[in-house]
Backbone bond lengths (Angstrom), bond angles and torsions (degrees), N, CA, C in turn:
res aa  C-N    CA-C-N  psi(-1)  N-CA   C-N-CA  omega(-1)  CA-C   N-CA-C  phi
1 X - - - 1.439 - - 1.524 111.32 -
2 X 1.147 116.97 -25.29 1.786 118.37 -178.53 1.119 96.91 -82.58
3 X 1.585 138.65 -20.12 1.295 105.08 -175.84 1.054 102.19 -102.08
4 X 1.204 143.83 27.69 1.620 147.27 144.33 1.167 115.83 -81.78
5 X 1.025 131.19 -25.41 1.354 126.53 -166.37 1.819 101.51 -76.44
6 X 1.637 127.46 -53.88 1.559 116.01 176.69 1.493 112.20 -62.52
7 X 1.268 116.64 -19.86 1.958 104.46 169.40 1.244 112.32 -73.71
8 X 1.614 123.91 -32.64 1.544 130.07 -160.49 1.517 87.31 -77.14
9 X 1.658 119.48 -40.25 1.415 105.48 -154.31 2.048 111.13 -80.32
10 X 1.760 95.87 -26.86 1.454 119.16 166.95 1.565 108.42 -41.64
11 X 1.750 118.58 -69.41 1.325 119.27 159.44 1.121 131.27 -30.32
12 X 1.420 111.69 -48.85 1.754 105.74 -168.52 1.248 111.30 -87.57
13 X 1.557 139.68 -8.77 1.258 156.14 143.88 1.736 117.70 -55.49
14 X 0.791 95.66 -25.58 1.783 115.91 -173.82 1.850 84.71 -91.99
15 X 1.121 123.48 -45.65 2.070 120.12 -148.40 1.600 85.48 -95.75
16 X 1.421 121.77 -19.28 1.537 124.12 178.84 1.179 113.69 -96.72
17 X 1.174 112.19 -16.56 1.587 116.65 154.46 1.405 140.18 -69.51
18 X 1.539 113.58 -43.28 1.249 132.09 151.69 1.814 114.43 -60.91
19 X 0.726 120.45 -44.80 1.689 122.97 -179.75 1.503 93.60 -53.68
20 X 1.599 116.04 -73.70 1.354 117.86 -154.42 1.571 110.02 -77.90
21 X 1.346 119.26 17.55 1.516 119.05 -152.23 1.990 92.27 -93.85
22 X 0.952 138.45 121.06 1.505 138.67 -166.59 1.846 96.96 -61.09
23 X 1.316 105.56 161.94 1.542 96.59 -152.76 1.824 101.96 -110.36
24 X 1.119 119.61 145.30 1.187 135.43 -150.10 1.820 95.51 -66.28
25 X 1.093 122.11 -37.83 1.813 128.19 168.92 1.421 120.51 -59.95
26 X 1.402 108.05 3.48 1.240 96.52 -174.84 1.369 121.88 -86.97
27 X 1.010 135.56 8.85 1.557 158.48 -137.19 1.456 137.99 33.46
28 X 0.822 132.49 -132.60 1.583 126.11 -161.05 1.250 93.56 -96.95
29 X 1.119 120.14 140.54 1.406 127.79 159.85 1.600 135.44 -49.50
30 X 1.272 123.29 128.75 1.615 124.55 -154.78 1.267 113.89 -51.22
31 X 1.309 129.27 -9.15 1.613 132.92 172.20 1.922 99.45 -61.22
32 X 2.028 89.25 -39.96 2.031 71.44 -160.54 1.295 116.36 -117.03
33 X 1.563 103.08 32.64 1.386 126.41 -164.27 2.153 88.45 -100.88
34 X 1.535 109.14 127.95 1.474 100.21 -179.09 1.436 104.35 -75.51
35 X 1.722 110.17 166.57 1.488 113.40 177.32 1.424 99.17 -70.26
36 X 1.552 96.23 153.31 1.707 148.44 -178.84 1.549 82.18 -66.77
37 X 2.065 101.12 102.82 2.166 109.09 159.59 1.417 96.64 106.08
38 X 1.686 129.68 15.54 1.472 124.17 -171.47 0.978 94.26 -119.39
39 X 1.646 131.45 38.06 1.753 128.60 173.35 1.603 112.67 38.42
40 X 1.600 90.90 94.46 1.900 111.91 -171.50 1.651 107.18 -88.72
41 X 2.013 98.97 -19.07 1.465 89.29 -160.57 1.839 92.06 -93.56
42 X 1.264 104.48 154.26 1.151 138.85 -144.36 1.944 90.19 -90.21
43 X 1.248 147.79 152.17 1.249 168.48 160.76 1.306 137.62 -116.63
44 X 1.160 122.64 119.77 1.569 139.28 155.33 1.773 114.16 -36.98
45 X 0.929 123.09 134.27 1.596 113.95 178.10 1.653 93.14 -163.55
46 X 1.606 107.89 124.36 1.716 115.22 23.63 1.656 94.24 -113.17
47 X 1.323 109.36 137.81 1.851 114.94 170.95 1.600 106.53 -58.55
48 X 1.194 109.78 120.86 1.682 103.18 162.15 1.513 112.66 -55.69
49 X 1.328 95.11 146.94 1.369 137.12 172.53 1.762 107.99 -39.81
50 X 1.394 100.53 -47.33 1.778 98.12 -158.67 1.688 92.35 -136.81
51 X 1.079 131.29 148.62 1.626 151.21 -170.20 1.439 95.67 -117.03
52 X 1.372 128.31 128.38 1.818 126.42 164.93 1.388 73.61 -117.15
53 X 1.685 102.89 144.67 1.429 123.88 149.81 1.479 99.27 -133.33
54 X 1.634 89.56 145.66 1.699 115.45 -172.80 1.401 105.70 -122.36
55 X 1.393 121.96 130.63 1.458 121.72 -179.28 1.072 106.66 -153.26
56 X 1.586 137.75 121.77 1.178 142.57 88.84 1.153 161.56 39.69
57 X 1.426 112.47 39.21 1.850 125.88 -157.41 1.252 113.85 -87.76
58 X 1.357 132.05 145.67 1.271 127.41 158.79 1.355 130.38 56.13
59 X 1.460 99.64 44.78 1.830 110.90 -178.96 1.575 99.80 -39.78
60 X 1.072 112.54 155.91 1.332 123.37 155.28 1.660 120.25 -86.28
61 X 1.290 126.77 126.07 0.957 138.36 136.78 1.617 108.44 -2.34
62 X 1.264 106.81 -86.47 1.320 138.24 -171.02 1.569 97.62 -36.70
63 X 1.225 152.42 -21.31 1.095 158.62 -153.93 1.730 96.18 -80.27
64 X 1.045 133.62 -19.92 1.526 124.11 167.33 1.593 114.21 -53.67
65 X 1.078 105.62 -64.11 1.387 112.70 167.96 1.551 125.52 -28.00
66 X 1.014 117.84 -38.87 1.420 133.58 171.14 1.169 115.70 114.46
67 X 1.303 126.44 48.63 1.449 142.92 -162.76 1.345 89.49 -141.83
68 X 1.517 131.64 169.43 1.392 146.64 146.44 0.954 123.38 -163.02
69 X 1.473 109.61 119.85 1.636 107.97 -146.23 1.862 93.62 -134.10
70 X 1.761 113.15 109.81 1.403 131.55 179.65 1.236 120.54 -110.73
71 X 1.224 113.65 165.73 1.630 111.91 150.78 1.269 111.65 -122.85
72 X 1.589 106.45 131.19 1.185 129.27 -171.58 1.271 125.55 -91.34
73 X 1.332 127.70 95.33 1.549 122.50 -178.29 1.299 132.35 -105.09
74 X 1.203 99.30 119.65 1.563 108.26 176.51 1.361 131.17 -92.13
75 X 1.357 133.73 151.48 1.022 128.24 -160.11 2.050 111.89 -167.39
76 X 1.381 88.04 115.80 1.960 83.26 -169.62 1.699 104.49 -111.91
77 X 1.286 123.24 137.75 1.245 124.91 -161.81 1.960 89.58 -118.64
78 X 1.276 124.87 117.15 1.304 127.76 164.36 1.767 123.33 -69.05
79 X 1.275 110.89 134.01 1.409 105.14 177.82 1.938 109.82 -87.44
80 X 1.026 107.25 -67.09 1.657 129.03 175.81 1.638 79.05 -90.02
81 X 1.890 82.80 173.07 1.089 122.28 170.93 2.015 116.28 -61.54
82 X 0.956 140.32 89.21 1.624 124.19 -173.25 1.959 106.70 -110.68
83 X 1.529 73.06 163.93 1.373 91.13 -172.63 1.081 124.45 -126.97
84 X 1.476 130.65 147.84 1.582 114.68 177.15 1.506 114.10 72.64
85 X 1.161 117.47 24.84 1.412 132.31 166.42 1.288 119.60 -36.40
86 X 1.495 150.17 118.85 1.596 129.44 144.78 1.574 96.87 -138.99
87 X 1.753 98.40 165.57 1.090 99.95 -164.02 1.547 102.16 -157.09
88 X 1.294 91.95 121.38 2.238 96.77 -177.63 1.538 117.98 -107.75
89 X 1.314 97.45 157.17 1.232 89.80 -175.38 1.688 124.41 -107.75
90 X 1.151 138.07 107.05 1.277 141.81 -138.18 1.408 87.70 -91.89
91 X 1.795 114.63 136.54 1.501 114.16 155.36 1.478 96.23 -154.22
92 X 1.592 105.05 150.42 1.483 126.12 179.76 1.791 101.99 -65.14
93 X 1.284 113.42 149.42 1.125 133.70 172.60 1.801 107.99 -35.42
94 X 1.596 135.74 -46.00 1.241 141.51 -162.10 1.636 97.93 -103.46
95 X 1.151 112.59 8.34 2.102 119.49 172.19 1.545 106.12 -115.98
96 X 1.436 118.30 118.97 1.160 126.67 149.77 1.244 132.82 -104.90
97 X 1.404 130.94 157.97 1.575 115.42 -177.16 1.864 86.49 -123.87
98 X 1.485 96.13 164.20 1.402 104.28 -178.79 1.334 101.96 -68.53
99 X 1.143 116.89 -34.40 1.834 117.25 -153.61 1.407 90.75 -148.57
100 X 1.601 119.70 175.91 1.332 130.34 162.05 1.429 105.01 -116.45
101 X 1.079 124.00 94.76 1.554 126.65 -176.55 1.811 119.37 -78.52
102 X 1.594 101.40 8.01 1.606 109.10 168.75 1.377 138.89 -79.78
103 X 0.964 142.45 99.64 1.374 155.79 -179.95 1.782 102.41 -13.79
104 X 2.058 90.25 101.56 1.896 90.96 169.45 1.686 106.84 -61.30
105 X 1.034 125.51 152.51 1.513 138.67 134.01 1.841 75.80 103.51
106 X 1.702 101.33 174.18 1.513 113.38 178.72 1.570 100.26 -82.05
107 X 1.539 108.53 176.08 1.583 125.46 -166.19 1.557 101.31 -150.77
108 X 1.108 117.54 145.21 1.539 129.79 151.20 1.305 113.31 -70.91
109 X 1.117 123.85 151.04 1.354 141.79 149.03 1.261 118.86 -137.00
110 X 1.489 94.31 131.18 1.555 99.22 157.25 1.439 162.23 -62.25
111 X 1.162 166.54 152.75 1.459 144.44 -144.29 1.391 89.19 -91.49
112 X 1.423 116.62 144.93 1.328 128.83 177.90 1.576 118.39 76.74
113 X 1.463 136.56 10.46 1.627 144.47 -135.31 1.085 88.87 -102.16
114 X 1.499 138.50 177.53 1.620 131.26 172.45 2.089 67.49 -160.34
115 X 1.289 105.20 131.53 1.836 114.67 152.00 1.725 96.14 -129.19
116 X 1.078 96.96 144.63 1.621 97.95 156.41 1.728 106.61 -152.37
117 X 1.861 104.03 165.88 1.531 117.32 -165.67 1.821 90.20 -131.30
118 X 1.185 85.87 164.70 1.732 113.65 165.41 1.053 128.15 -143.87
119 X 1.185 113.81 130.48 1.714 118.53 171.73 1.997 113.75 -128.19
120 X 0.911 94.31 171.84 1.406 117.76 169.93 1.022 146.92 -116.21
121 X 1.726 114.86 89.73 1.298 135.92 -136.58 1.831 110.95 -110.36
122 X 1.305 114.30 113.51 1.462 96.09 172.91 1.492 124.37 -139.53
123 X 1.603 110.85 142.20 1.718 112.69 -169.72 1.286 109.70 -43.30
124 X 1.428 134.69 167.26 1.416 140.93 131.29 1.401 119.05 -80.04
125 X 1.708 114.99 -42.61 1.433 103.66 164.47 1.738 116.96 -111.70
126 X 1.513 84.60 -154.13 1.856 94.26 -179.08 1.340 91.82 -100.92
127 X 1.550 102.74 161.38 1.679 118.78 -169.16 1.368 114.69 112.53
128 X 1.741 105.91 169.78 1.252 91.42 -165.23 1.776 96.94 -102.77
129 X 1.214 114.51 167.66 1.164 122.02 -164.55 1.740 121.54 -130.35
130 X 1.139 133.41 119.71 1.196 127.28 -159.43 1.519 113.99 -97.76
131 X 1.286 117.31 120.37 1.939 121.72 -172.71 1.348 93.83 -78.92
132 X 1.265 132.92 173.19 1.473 127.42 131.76 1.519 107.64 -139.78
133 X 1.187 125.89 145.05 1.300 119.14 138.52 1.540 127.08 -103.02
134 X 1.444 116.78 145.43 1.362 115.35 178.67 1.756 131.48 -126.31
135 X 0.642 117.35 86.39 1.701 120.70 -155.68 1.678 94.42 -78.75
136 X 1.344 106.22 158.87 1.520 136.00 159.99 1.271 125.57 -121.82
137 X 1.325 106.93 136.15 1.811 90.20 -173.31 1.815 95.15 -166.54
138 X 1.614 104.43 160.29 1.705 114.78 -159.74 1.748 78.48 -114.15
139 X 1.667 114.39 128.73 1.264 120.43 152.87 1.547 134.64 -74.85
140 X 1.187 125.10 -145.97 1.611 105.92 179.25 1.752 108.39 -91.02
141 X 0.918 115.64 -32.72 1.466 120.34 -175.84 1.690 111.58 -84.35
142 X 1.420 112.92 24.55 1.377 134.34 -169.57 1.608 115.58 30.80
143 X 1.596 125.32 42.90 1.450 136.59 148.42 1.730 100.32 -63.84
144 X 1.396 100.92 121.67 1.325 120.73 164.77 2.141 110.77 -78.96
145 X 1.408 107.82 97.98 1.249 116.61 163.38 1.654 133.59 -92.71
146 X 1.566 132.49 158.82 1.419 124.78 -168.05 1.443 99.14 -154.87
147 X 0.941 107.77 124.86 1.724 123.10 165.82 1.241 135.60 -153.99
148 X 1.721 130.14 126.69 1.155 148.01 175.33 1.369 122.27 -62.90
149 X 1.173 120.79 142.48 1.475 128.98 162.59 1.210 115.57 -136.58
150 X 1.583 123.14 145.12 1.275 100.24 -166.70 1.658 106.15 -156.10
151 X 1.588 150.81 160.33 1.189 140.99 170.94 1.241 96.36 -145.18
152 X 1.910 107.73 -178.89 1.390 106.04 -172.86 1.164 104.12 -138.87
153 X 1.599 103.48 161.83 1.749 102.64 -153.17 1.781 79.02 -117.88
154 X 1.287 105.91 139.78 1.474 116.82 -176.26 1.615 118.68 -117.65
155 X 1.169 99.79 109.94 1.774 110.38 -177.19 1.239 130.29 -109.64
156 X 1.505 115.61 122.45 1.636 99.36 -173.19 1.872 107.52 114.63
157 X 1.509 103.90 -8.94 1.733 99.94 175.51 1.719 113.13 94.74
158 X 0.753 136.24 131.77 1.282 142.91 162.54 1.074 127.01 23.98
159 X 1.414 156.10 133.97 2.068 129.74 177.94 1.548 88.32 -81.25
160 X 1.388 123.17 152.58 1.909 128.68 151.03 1.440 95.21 -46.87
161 X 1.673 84.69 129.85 1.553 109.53 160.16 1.552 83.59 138.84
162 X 1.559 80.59 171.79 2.116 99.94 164.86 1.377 102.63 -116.60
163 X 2.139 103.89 145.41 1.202 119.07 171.87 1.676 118.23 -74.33
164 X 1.141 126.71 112.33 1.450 127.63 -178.41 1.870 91.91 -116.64
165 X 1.574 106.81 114.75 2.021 109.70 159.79 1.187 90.41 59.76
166 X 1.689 140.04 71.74 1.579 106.12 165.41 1.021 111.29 78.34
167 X 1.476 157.93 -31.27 1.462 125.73 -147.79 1.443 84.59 -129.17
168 X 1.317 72.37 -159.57 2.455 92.00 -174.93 1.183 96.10 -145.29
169 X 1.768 117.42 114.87 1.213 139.15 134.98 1.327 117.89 -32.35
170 X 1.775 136.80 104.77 1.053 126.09 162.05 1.595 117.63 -109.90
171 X 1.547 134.01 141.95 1.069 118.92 -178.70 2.066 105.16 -80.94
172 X 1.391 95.65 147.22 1.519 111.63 -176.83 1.679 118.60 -59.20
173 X 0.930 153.24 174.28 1.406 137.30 174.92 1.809 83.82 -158.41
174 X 1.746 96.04 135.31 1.516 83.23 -177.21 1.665 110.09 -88.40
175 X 1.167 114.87 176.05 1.683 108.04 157.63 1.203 148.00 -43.36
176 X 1.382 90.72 -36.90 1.435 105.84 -167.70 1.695 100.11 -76.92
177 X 1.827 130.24 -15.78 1.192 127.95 -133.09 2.034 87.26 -120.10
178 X 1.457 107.58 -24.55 1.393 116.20 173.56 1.728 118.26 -49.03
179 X 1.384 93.68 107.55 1.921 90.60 178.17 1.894 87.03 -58.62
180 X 1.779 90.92 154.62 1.545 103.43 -179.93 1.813 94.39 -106.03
């Protein structure tokens, strides 16, 4: 029995060691941890210049029918100062809007500016349908830049399948089973 007792006590010094031992998740140690207010969170670079947001108001009901009738809002958020702004509004052949509520000729904006427009846009058929907007615009060092944004206006109810994360479940159909 005594010579159990310095292994038992070896163990339980060893199991009190591991318990109290500070735990490997805790992160880097305060030497290499930066000071507390020196911007820790981490950044994308380089941020574009100009933000398009596209939104989607007030589907219609009525969109079973094979119509889909929204209001479409746009909205551009400036980073810098830009210049020479214009901005169109892209729609597929079966999308009309009542009006074009986008600014003819180019515009200034200011650094930090947010404008936005709305219109009222609706399918002729069922399916889904792709908006875009696309702006142009001169930065400070006068590089001419262009970029799209774009969502889709959906007519006619749901596509077949189930939504799983974002996507669309479709069932497979083999080849052989395709009318030609």
């Amino acid at each position: 029995m005594m010579r159990m007792a310095p292994r038992l006590a070896i163990l339980g010094i060893l199991a009190a060691g591991a318990v109290f031992q500070p735990s490997s998740n805790a992160g880097p140690p305060s030497s290499v941890r930066p000071p507390a207010g020196t911007g820790t969170r981490a950044t994308v670079e380089p941020t574009p210049p100009l933000f398009i947001d596209l939104r989607l108001d007030t589907p219609d009901p009525a969109a079973r029918s094979g119509q889909a009738v929204a209001r479409l809002v746009i909205a551009i958020d400036a980073g810098p100062d830009l210049r020479d702004v214009t901005l169109r509004l892209v729609l597929p052949e079966e999308v009309q809007a009542i009006d074009d509520p986008l600014p003819i000729g180019p515009f200034a904006l200011p650094a930090a500016a947010r404008r936005s427009w709305e219109t009222m846009v609706f399918a002729r058929r069922t399916g889904s349908h792709a908006l875009q907007v696309e702006a142009t615009y001169r930065i400070g060092d006068g590089e001419i830049l262009r970029t799209r944004q774009g969502t889709l206006l959906r007519a006619g109810g749901p596509p077949a399948g189930r939504h799983h994360a974002g996507a669309w479940e479709v069932p497979a159909v083999a080849i052989e089973d395709e009318p030609r």
